[in-house]
VONU-332531 format. One line per field, with one value per atom (N, C-alpha, C, O, CB): residue number from 0; atom name; x, y, z. Coordinates in steps of 0.001 Angstrom, whole numbers, plus 500000, padded with zeros to 6 digits. Glycine has a CB too. Layout:
seq	[NUM/...]
atom	[CA/...]
xx	[X/...]
yy	[Y/...]
zz	[Z/...]
This chain:
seq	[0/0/0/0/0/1/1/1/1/1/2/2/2/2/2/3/3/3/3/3/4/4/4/4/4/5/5/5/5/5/6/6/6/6/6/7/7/7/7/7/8/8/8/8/8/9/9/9/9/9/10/10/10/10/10/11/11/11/11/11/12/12/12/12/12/13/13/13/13/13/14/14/14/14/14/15/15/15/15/15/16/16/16/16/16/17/17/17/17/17/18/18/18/18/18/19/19/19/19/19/20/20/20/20/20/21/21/21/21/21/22/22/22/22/22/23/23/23/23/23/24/24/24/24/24/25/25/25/25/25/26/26/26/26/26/27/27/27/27/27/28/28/28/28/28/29/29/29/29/29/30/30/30/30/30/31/31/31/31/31/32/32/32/32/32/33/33/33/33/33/34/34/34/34/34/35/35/35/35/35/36/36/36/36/36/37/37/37/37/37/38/38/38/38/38/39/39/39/39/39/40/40/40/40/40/41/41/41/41/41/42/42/42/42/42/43/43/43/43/43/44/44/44/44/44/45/45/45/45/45/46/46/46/46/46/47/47/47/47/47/48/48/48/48/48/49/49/49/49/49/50/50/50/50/50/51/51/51/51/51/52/52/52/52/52/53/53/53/53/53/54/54/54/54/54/55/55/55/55/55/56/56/56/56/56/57/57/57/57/57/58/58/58/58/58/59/59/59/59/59/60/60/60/60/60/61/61/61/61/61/62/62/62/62/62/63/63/63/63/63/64/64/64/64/64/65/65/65/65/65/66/66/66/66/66/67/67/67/67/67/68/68/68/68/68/69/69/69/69/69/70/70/70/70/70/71/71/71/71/71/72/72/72/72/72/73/73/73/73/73/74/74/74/74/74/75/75/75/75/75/76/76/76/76/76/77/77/77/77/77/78/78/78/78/78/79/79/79/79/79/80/80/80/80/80/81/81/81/81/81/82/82/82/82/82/83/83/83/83/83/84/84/84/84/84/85/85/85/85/85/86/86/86/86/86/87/87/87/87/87/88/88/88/88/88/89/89/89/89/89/90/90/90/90/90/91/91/91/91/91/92/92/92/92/92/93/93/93/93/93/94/94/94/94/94/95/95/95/95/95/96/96/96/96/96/97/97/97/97/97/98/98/98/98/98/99/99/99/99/99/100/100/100/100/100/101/101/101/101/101/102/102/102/102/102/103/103/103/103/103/104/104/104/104/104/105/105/105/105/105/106/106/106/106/106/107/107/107/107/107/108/108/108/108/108/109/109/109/109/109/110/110/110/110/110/111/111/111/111/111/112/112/112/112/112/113/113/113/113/113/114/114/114/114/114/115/115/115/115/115/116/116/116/116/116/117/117/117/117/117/118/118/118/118/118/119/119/119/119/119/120/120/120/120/120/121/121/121/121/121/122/122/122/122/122/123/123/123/123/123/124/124/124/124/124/125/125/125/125/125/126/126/126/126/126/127/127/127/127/127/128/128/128/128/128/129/129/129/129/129/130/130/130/130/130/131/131/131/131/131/132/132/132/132/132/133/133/133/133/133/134/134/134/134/134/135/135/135/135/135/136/136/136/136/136/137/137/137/137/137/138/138/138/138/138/139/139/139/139/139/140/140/140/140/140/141/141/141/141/141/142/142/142/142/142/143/143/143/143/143/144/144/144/144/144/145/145/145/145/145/146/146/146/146/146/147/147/147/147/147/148/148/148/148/148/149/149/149/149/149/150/150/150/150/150/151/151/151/151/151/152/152/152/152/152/153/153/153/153/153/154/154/154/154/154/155/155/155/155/155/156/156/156/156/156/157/157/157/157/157/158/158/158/158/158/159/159/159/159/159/160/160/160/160/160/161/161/161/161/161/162/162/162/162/162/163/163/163/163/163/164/164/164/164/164]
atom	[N/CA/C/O/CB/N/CA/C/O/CB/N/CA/C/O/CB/N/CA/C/O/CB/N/CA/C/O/CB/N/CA/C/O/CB/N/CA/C/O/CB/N/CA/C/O/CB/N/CA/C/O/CB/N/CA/C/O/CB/N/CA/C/O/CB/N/CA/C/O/CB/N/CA/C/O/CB/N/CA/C/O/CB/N/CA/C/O/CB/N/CA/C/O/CB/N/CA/C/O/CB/N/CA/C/O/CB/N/CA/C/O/CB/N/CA/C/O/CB/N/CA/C/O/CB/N/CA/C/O/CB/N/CA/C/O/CB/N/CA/C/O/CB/N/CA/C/O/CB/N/CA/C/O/CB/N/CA/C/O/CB/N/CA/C/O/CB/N/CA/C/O/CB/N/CA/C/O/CB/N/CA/C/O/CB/N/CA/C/O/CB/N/CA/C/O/CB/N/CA/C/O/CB/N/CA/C/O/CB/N/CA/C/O/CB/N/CA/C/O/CB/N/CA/C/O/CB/N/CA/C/O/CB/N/CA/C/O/CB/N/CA/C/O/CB/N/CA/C/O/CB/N/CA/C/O/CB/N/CA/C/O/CB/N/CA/C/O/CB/N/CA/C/O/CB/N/CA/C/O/CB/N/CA/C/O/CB/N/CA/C/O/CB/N/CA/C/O/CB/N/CA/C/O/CB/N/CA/C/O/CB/N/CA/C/O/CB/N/CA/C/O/CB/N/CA/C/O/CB/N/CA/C/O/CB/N/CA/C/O/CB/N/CA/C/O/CB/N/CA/C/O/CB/N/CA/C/O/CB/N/CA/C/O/CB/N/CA/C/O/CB/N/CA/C/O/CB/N/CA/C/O/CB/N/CA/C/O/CB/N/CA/C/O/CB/N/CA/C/O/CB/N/CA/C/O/CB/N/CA/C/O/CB/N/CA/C/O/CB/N/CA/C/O/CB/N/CA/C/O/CB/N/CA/C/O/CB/N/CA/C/O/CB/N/CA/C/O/CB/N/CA/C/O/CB/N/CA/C/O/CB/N/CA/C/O/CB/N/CA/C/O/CB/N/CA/C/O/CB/N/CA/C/O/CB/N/CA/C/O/CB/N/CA/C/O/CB/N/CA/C/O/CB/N/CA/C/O/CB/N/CA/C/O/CB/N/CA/C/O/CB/N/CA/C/O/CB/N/CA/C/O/CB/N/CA/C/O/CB/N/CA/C/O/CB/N/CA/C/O/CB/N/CA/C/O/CB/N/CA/C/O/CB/N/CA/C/O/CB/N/CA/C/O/CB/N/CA/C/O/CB/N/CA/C/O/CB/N/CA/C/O/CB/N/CA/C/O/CB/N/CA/C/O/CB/N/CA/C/O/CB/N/CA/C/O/CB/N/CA/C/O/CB/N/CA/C/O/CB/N/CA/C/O/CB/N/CA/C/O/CB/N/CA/C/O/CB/N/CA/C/O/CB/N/CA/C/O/CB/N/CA/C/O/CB/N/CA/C/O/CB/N/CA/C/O/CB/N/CA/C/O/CB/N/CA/C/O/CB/N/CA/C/O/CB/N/CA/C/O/CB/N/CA/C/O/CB/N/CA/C/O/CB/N/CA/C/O/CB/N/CA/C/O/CB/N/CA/C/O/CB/N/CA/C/O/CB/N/CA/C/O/CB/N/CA/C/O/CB/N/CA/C/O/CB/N/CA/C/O/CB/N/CA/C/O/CB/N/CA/C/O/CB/N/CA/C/O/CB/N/CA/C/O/CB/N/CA/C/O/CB/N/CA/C/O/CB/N/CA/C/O/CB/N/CA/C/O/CB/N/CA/C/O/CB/N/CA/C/O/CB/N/CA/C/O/CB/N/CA/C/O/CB/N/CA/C/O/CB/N/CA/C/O/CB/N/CA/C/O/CB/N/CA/C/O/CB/N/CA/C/O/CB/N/CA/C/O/CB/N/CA/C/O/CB/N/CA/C/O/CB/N/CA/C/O/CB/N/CA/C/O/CB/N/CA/C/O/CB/N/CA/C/O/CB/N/CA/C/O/CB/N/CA/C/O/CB/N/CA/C/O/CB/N/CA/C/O/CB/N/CA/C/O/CB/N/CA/C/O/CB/N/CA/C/O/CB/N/CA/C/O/CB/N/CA/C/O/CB/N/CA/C/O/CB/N/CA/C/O/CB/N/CA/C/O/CB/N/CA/C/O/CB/N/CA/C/O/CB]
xx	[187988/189381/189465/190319/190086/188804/188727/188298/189085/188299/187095/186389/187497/187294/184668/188679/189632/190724/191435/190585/190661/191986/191304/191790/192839/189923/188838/187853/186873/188387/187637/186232/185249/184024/186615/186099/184809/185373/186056/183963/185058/185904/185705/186545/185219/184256/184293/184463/183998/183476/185072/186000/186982/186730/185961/188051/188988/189246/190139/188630/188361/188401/188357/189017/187256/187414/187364/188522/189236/186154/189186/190013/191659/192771/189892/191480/192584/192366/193194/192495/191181/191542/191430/192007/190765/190566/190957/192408/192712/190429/193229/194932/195753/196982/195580/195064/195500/195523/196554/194655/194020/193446/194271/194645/190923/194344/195066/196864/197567/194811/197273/198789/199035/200187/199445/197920/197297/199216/200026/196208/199422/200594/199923/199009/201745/200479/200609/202087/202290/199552/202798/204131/204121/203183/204801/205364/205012/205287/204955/206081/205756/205354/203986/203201/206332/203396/202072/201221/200463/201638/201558/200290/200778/200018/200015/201599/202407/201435/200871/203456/201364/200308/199079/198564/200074/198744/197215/197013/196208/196420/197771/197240/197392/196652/197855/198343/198497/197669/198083/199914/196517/195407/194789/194331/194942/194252/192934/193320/192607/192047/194409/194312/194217/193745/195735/194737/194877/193671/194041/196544/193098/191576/190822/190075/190896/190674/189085/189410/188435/188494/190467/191386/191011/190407/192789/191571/191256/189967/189774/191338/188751/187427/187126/186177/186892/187667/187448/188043/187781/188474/188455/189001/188261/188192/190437/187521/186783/185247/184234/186944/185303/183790/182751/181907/183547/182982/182449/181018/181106/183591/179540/178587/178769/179294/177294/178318/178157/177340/176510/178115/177314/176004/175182/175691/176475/174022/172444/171804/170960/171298/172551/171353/170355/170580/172036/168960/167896/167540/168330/166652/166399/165968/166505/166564/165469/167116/167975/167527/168258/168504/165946/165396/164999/164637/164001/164856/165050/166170/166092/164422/167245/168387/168633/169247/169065/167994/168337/167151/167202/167905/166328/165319/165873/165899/164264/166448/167378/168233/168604/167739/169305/170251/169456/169307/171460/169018/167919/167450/167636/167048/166830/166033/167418/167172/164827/168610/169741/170375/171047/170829/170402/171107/170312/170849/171792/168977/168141/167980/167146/166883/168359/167651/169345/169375/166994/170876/171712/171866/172385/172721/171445/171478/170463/170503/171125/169685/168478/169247/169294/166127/169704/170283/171601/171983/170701/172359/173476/172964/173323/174485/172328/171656/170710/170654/170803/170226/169702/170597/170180/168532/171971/172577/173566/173855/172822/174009/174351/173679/174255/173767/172283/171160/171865/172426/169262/171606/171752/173292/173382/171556/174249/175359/175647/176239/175730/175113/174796/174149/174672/173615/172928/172312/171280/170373/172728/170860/169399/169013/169040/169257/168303/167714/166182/165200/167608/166072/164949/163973/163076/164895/163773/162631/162006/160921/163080/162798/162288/162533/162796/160507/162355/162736/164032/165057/161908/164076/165297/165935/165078/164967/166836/167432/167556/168750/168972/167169/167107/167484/166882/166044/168648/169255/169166/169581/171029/168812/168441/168555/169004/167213/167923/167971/166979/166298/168927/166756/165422/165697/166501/164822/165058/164732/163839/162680/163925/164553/163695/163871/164927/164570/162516/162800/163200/162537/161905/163960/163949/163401/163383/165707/162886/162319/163290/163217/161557/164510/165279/166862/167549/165324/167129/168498/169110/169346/168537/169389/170539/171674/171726/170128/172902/173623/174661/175821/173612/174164/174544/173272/173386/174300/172560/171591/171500/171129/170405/171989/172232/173963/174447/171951/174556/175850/175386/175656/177328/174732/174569/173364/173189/174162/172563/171704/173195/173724/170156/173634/174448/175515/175866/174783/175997/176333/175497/175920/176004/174163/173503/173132/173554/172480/172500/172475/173588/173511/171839/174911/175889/176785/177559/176330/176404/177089/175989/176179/177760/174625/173979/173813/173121/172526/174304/174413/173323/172477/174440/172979/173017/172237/171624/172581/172285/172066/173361/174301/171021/173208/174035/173985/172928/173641/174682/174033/174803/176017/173458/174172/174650/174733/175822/173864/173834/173736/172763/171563/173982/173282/172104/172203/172885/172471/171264/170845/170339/169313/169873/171320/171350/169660/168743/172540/169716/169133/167497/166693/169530/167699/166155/165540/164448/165511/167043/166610/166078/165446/166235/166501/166419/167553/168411/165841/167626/168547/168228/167161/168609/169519/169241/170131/170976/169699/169541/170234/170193/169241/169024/171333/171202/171038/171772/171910/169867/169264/170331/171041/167634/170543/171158/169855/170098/172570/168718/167831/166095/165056/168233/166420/165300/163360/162642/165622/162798/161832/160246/159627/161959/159867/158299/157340/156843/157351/157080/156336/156846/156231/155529/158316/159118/158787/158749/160423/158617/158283/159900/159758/156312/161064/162078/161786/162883/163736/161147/160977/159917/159787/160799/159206/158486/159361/159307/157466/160127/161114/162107/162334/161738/162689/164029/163353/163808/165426/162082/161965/161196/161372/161450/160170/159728/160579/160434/158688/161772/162506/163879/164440/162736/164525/165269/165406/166072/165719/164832/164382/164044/164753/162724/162418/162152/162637/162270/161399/163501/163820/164940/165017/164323/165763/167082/166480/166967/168285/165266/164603/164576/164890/163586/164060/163168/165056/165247/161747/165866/167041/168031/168787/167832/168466/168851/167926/168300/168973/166863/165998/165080/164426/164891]
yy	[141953/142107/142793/143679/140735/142669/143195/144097/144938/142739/144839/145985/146656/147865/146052/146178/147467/147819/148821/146989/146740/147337/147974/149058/146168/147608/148062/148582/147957/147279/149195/149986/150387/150408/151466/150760/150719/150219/150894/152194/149120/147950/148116/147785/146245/148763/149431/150511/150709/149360/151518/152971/152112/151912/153971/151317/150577/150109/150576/149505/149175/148478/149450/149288/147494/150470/151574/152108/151872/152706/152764/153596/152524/153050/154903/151267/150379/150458/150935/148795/149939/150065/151307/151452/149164/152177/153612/154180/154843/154528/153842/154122/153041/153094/154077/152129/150982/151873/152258/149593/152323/152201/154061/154516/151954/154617/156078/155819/156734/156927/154722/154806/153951/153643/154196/153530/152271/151534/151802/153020/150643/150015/148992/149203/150953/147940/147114/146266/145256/145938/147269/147352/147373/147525/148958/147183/146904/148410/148540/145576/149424/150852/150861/151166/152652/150650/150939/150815/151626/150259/149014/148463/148977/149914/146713/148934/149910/151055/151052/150427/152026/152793/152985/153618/152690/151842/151806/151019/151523/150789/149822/149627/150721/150836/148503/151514/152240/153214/154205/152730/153554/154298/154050/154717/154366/152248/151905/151156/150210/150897/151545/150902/152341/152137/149752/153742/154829/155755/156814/155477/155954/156939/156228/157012/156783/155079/154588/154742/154850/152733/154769/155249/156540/156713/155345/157824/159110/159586/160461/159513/158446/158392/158242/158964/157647/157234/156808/158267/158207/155143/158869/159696/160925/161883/159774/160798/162132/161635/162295/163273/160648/160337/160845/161695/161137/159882/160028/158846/157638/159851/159691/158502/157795/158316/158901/156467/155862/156242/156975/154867/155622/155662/154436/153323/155807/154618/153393/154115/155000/153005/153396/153453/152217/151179/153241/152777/152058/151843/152451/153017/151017/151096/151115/152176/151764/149756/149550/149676/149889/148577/149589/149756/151313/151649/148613/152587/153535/154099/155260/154068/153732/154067/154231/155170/153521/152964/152654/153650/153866/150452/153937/154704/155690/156183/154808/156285/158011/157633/158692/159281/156838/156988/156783/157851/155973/155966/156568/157651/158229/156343/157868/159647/160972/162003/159873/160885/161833/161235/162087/162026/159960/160232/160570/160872/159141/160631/161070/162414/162973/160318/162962/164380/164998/166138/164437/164092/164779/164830/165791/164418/163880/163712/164898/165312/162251/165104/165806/167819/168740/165482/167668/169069/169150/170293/169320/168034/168368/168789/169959/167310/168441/168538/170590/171472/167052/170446/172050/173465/174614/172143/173046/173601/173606/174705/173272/172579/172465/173804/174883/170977/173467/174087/175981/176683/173431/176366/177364/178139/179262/176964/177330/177525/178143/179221/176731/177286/177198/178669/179647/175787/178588/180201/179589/180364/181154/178397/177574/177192/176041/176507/178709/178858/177810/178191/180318/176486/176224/176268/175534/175683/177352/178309/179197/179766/179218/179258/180381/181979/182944/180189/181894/183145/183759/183083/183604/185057/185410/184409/183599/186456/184198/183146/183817/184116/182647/184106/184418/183694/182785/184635/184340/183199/183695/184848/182899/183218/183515/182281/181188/183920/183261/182394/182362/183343/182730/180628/180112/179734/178899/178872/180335/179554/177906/177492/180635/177637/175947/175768/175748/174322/175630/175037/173838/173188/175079/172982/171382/171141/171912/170641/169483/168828/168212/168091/167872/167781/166974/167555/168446/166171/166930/167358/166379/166495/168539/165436/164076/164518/164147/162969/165287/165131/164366/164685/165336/163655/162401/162726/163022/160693/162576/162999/164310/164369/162908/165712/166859/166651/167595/168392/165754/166050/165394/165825/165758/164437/163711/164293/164064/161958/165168/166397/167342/166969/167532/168017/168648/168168/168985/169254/167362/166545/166896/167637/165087/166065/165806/167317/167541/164855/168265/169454/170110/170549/170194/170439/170599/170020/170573/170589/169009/168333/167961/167301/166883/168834/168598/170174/171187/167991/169946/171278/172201/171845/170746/173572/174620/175024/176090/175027/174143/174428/174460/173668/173819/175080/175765/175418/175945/177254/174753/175201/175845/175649/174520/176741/178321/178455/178852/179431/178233/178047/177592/177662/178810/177068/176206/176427/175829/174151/177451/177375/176337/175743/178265/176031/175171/175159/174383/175537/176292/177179/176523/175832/178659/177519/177438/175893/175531/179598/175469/174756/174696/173807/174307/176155/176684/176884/177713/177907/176176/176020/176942/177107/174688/177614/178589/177781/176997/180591/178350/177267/178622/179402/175519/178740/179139/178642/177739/179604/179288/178491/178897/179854/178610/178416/179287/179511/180488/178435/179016/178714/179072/178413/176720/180175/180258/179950/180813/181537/179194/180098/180114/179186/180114/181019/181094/179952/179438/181962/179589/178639/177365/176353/178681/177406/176517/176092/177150/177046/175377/175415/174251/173030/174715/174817/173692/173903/174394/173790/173928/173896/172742/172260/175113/172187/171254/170135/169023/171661/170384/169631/168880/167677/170397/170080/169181/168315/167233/170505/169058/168238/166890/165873/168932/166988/165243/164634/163414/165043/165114/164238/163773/162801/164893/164465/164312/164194/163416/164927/164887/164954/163692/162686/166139/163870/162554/161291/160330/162407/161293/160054/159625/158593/159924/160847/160639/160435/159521/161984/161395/161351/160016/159798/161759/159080/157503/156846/155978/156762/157172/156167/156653/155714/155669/157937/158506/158212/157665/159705/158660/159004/157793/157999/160267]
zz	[682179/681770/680404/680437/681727/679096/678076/678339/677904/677264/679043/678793/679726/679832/679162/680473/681050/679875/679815/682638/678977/677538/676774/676452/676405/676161/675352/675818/675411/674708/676300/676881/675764/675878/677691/674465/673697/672399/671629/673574/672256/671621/669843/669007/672275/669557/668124/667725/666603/667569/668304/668654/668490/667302/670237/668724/668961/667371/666664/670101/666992/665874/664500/663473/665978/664781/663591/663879/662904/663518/664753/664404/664238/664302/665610/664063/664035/662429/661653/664951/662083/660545/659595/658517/659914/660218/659666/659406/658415/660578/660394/660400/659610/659553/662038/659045/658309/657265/656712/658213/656890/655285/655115/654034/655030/656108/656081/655725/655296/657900/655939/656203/654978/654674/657784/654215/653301/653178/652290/651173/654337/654677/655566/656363/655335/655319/656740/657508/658181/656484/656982/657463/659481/660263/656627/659681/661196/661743/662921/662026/661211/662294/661740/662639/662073/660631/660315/661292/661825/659368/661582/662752/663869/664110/663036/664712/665280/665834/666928/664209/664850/664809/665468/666390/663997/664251/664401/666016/666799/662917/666404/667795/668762/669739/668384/668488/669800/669477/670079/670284/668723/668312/668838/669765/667366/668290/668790/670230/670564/667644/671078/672224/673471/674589/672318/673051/673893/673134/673640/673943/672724/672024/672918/673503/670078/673299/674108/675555/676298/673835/676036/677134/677660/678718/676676/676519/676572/677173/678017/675399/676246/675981/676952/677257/675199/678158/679509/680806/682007/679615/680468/681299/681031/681801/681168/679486/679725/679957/679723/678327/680344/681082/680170/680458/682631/678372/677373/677583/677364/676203/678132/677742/676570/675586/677635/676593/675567/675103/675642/675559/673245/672165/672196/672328/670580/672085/672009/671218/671359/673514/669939/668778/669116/669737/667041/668380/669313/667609/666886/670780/666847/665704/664604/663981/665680/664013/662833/661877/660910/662670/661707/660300/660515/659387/659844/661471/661006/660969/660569/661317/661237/660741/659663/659155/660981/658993/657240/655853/654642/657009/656865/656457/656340/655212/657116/657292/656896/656689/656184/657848/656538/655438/654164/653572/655544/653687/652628/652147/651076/652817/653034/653091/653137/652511/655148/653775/653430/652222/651640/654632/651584/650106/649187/648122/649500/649253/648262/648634/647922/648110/649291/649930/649407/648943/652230/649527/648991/647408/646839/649579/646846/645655/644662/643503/645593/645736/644716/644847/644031/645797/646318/646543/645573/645324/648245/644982/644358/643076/642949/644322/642094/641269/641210/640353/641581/642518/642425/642759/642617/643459/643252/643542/642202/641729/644749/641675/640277/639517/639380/639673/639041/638374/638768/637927/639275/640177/640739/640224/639728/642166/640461/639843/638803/638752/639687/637597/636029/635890/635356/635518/636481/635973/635944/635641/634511/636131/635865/636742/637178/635099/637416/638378/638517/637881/638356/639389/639199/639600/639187/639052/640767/641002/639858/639983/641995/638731/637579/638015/637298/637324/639402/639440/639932/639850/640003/640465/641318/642194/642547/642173/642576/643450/644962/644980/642820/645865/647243/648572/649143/647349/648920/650083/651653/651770/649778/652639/653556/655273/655618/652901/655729/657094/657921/658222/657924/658566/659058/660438/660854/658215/660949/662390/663006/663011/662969/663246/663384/664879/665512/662391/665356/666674/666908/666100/667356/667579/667728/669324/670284/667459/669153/670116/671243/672466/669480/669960/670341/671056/670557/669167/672092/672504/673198/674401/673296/672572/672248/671786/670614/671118/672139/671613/670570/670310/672106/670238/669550/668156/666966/670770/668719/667571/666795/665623/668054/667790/666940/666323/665699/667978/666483/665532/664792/663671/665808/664746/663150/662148/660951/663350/663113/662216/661881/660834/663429/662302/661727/660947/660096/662442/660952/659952/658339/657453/660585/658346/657472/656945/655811/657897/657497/656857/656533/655386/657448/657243/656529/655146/654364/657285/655242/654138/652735/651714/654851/653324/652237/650953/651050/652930/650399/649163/649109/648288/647586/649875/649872/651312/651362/648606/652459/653220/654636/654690/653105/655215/655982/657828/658175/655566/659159/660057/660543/660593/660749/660988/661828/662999/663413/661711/663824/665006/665830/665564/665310/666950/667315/669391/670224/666502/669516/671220/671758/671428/671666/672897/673747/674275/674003/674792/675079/675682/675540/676166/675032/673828/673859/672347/671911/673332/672077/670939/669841/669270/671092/669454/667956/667124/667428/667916/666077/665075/664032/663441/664603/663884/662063/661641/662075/661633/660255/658921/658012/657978/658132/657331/655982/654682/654282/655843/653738/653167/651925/652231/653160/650754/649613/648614/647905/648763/648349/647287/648359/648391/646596/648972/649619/649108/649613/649968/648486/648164/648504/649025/646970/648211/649058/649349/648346/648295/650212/650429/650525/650188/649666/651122/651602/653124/653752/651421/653699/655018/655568/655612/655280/655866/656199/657546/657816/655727/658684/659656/659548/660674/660172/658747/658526/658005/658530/657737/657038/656512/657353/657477/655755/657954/658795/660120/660490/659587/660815/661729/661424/662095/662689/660156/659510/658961/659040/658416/658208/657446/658131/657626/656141/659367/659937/661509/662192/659449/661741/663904/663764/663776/664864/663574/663924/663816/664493/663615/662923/662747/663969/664636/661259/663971/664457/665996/666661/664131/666675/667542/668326/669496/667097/667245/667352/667512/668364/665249/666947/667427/668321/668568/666306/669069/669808/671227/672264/669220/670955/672345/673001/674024/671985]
């Protein structure tokens, strides 16, 4: 009986208080709102014959969120630097684009890679074949003897790999 009002009952609950903390009211069109959010989105969700998510591995979860705030924190800082004129390669600043193959094709797992490289300061994703499962990225701070095809798939695939797949 619940799973026919709620089908996905924390889709439901997030987007009930997301429209709370958005309308920041709890006036009665407020809630208003927000139920008829979190009661017709998991609905929608049901009609477009949305698989569910199984995150698998809670302690690597917490490991890459770890590993992406230190990995954003350190890019805000070099991109800062880059900005400034304080270049910290020493040399020319060179921006470019990398090809990365991936292993992985979880959809669930490439939006939250794209996520994480987009929102991390000076990297870019560009595009990504279905096909053959190669992702470009634009780099802003290219420099020699960078290997991010080593990078994104140890510090991020895999991980996302181990809780997606």
């Amino acid at each position: 009986m619940i799973r026919a009002v709620l089908p996905h009952p924390i889709l439901s609950l997030g987007l009930f208080g997301a429209s709370l903390l958005l309308s920041g009211s709890t006036a009665a069109p407020s809630l208003a709102l927000a139920l008829l959010m979190a009661l017709a989105a998991p609905q929608i969700m049901r009609v477009l014959d949305v698989e569910p998510v199984r995150l698998r591995k809670p302690l690597t979860w917490l490991s890459f969120a770890v590993v992406v705030a230190r990995d954003v924190i350190r890019s805000n800082w070099e991109v800062a630097l880059v900005v400034l004129g304080l270049n910290p390669s020493g040399g020319k600043r060179v921006s470019g684009f990398v090809h990365i193959p991936l292993e992985m094709r979880n959809r669930y797992g490439l939006a939250v890679l794209a996520v994480v490289i987009t929102s991390t300061p000076g990297t870019i994703w560009v595009e990504y074949e279905d096909a053959t499962g190669v992702l470009l990225l634009h780099i802003l701070d290219l420099q020699d003897g960078d290997d991010w095809a080593e990078r994104i798939k140890n510090r991020y695939e895999r991980r996302l790999m181990e809780i997606f797949e």
